[in-house]
C-alpha positions in Angstrom: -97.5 129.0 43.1 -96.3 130.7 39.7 -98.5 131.8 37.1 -98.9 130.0 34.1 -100.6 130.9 30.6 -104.3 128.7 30.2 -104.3 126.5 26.9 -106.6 128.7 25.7 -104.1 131.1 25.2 -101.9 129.5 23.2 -100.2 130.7 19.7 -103.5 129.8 17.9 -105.8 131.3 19.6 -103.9 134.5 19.7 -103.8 135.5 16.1 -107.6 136.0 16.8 -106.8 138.7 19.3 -104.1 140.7 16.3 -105.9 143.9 16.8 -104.8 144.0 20.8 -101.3 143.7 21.8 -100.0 140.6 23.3 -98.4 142.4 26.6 -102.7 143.2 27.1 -103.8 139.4 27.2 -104.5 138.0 30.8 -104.1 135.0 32.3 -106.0 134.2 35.5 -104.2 135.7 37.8 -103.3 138.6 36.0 -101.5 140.3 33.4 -98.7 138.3 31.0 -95.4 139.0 32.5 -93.0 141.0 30.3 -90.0 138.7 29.1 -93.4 136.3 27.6 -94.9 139.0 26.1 -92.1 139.2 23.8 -90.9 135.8 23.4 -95.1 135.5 21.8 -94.4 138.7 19.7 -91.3 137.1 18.1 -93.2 134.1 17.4 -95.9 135.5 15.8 -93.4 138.0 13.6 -91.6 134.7 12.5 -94.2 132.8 11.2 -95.9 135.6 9.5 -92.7 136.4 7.3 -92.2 132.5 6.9 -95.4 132.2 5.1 -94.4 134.3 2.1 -91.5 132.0 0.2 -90.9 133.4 -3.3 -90.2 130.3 -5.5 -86.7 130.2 -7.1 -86.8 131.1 -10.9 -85.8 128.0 -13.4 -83.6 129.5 -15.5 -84.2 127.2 -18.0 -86.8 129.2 -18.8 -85.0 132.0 -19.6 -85.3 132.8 -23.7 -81.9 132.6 -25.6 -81.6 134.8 -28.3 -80.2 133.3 -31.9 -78.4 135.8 -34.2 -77.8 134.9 -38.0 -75.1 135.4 -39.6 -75.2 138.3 -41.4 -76.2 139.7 -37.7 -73.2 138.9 -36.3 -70.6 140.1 -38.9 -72.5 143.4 -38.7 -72.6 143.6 -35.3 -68.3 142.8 -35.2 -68.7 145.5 -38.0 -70.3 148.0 -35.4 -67.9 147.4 -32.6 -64.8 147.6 -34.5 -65.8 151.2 -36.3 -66.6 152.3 -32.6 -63.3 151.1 -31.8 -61.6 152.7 -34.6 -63.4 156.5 -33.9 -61.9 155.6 -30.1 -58.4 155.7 -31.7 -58.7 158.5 -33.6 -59.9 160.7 -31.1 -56.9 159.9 -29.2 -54.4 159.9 -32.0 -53.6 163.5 -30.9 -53.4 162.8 -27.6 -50.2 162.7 -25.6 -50.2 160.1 -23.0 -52.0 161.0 -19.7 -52.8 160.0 -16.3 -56.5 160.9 -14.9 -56.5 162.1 -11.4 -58.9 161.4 -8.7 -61.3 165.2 -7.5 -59.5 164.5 -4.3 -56.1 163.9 -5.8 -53.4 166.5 -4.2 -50.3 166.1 -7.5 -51.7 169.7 -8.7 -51.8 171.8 -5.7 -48.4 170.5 -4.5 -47.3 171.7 -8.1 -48.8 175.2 -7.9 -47.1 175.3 -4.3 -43.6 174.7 -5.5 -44.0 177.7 -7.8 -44.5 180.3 -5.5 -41.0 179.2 -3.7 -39.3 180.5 -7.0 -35.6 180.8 -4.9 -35.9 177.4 -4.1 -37.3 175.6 -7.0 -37.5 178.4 -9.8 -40.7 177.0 -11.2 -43.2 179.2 -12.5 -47.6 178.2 -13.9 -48.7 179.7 -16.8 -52.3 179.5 -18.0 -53.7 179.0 -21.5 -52.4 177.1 -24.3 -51.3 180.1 -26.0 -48.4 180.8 -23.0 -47.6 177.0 -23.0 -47.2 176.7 -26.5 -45.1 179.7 -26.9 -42.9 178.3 -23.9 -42.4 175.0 -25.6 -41.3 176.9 -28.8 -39.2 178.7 -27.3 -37.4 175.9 -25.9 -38.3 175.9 -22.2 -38.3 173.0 -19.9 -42.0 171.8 -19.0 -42.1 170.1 -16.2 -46.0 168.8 -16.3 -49.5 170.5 -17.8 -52.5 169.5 -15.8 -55.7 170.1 -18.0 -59.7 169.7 -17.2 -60.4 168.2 -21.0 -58.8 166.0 -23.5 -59.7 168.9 -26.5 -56.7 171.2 -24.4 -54.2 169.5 -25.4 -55.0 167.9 -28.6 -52.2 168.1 -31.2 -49.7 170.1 -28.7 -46.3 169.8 -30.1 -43.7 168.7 -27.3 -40.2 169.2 -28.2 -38.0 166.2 -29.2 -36.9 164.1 -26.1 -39.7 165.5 -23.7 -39.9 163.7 -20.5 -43.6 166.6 -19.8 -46.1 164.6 -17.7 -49.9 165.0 -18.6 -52.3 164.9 -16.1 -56.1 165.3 -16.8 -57.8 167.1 -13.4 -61.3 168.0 -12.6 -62.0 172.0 -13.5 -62.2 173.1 -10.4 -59.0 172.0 -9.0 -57.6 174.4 -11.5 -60.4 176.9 -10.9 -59.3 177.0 -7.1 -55.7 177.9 -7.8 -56.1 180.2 -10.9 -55.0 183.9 -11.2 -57.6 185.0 -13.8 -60.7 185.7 -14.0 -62.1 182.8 -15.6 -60.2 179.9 -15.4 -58.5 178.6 -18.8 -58.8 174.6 -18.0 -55.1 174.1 -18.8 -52.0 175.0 -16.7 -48.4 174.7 -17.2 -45.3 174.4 -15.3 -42.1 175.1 -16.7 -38.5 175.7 -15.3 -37.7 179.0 -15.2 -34.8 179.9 -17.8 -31.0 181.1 -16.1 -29.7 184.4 -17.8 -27.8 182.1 -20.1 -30.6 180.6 -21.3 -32.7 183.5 -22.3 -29.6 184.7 -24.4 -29.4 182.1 -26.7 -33.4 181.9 -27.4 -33.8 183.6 -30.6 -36.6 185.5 -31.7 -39.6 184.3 -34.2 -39.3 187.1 -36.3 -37.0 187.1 -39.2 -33.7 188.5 -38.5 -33.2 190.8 -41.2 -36.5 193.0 -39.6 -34.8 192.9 -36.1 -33.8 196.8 -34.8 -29.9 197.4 -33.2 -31.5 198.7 -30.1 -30.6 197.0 -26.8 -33.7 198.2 -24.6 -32.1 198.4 -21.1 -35.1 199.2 -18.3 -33.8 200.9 -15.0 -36.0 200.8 -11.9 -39.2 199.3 -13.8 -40.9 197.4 -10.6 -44.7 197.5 -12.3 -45.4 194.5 -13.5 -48.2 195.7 -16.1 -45.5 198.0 -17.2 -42.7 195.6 -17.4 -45.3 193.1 -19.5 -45.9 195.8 -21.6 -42.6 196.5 -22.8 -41.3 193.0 -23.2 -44.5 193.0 -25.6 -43.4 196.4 -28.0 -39.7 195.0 -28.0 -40.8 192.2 -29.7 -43.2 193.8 -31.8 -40.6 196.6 -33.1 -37.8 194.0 -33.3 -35.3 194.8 -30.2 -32.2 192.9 -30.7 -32.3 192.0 -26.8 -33.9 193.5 -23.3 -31.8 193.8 -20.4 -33.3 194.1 -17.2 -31.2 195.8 -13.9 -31.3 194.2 -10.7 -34.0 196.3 -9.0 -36.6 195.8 -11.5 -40.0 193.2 -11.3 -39.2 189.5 -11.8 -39.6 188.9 -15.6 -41.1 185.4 -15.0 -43.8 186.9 -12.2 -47.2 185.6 -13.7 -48.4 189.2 -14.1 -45.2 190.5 -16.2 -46.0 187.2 -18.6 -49.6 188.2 -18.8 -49.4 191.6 -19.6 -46.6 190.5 -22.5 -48.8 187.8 -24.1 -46.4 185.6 -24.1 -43.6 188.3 -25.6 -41.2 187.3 -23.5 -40.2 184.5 -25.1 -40.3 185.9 -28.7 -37.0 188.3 -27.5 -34.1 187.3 -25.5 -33.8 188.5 -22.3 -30.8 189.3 -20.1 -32.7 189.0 -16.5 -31.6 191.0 -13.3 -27.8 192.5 -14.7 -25.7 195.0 -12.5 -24.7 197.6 -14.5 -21.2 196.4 -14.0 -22.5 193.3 -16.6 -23.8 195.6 -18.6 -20.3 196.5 -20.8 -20.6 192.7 -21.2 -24.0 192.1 -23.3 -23.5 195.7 -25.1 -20.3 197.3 -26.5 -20.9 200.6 -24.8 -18.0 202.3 -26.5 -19.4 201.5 -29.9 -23.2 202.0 -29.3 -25.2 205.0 -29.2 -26.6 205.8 -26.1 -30.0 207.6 -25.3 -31.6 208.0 -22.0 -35.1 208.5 -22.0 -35.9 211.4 -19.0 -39.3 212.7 -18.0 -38.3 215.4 -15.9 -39.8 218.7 -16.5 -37.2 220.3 -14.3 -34.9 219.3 -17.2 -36.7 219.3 -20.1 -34.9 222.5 -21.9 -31.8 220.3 -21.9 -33.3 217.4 -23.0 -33.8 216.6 -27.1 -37.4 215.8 -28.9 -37.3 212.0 -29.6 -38.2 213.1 -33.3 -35.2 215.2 -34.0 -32.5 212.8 -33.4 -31.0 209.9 -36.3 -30.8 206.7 -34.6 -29.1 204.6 -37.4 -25.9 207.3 -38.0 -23.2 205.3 -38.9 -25.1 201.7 -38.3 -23.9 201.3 -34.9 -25.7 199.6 -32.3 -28.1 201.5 -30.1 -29.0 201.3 -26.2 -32.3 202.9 -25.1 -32.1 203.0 -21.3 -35.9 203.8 -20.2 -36.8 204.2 -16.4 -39.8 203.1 -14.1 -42.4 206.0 -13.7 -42.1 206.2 -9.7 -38.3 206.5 -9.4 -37.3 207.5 -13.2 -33.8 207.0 -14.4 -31.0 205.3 -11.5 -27.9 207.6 -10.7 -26.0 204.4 -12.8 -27.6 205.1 -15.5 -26.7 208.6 -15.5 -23.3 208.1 -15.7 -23.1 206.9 -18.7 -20.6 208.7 -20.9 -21.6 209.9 -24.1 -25.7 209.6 -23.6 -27.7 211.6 -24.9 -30.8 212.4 -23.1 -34.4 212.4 -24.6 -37.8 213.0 -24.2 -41.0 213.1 -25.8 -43.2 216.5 -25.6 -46.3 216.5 -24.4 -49.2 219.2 -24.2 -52.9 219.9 -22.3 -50.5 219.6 -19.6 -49.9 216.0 -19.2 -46.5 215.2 -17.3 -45.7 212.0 -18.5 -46.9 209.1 -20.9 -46.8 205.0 -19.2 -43.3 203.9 -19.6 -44.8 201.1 -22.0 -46.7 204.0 -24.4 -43.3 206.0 -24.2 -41.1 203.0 -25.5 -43.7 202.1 -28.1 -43.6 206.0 -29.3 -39.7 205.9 -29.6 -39.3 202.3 -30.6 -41.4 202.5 -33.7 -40.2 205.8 -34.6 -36.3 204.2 -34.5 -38.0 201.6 -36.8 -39.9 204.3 -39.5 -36.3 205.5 -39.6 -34.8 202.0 -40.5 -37.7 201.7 -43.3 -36.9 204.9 -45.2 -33.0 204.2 -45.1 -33.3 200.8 -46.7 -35.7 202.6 -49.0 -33.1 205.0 -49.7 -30.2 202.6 -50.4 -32.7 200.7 -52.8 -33.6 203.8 -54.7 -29.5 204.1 -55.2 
């Protein structure tokens, strides 16, 4: 005959027993089986959460606030000065798109840059760079930037089709190449030889020097950096660089010129057969500048020779440090080779320091003959 629970046990009659649990209550011939252990566990967990009922809230009750007025024209007041400093902050603004932390637009930009044969895209970093690029006339493809002050009042040439993007900071901090990370990136086209020709300097054109600087074998990138920078200090009419040297638009070479190489034109990667082409070598003055002490009696003190005789143009041709002057560039006719003497036995001065040296003494020369012809 099956067991069955005695009326006394019942739902009532077991909240009494709450501090045993129900599987412990016996009927009379033994133990409560399993499966109604739990269907009287359920039942008492219902009714227990059935007899709390928060009341719904009237919300007729609820106070409604009355504004005057004045209150409410100075509160329209408030919201459309707020609304008007919102405008003017982004007066200066060029339009923008905001992109997600996981958004992917700016490391598939900084990836097409490094395939420079393919795409011929280069990143610079800074506002300084981008803004000398875009003065200089060349194409900007998109800046990504971290905040809105970056690009506040950037001029963009006339018919610009540049895309903004605003990017969290460390997106950019993950691809930069400094040290600390500027918040703002550029990427422009990189210029064709024809191109950098026609870019003309910032400088005024009466204080530009004759001298094409030609550089032979210059692979440093520092170095190369650094004398894109003196040429456009000392006023080179143009720098021509050989096929053998560094990539002019490598992000090291534009660092180390601070931007120079856009303030001087540029004729990028020439054979020497191009070079009759960009210089009238028949007409010019020719120097080679040789550090080679196996040579130096025949060479001539940079001091002692008059660059400006007869105002014809002038072609410095300086070489890299490791591999010095090319046999090309020594068979030039009609060069004349020159060198700067040094003492407390140093061999040679950084290609950069040696331009400098006989770059700014060509322009002392050029002062004191325009000094000379107003004195006459």
């Amino acid at each position: 005959m099956p067991s069955k629970i005695f009326p006394l046990f019942r739902l009532p009659v077991l909240q009494i027993f709450r501090g045993f649990h129900v599987s412990s209550i016996c009927t009379a011939r033994g133990r409560v089986p399993p499966f109604s252990a739990e269907i009287l566990e359920n039942k008492l967990h219902l009714q227990e959460n059935t007899a709390h009922v928060t009341a719904p809230i009237d919300e007729s009750e609820t106070p409604v606030i009355e504004l005057s007025k004045d209150e409410i024209v100075k509160e329209i007041e408030r919201k459309q000065e707020r609304k008007e400093k919102t405008e003017e902050a982004n007066a200066d603004l060029p339009p923008f798109q905001k992109l997600a932390d996981s958004d992917k637009t700016f490391g598939q930009a900084m990836q097409l840059t490094m395939k420079t044969k393919k795409n011929r895209l280069v990143a610079l970093e800074g506002r300084r760079l981008i803004e000398d690029a875009l003065h200089a006339g060349i194409k900007c493809e998109s800046v990504f930037f971290s905040k809105k002050d970056l690009v506040r009042g950037i001029q963009l040439p006339e018919g610009s089709r540049t895309k903004f993007f605003k990017t969290p900071y460390q997106n950019l901090r993950l691809w930069t190449a400094l040290t600390t990370c500027p918040g703002i990136t550029g990427i422009f086209h990189q210029p064709i030889t024809e191109e950098l020709q026609t870019l003309l300097p910032l400088s005024n054109e009466n204080n530009l020097l004759p001298v094409n600087l030609v550089c032979d074998q210059v692979r440093d990138p520092g170095n190369m950096g650094a004398i894109l920078r003196v040429a456009a200090a000392a006023g080179c009419n143009q720098v021509i660089t050989t096929q053998g040297c560094v990539n002019i638009w490598d992000t090291k070479v534009i660092r180390a010129s601070m931007g120079s190489v856009f303030r001087v034109p540029v004729s990028h990667q020439s054979s020497w057969d191009q070079l009759g082409s960009l210089v009238d070598l028949e007409k010019a003055s020719v120097f080679l500048a040789d550090n080679r002490e196996s040579i130096a009696s025949e060479l001539q003190s940079y001091s002692n020779m008059s660059y400006l005789q007869e105002f014809k143009p002038i072609v410095l041709v300086v070489g890299g440090e490791t591999l010095g002057l090319s046999s090309s560039a020594n068979k030039l006719s009609n060069a004349i080779k020159i060198h700067i003497p040094l003492t407390h036995g140093v061999e040679s001065l950084n290609v950069g320091s040696a331009v400098a040296v006989i770059l700014f003494e060509i322009r002392r020369q050029k002062l004191v003959q325009e000094h000379r012809l107003q004195a006459e």
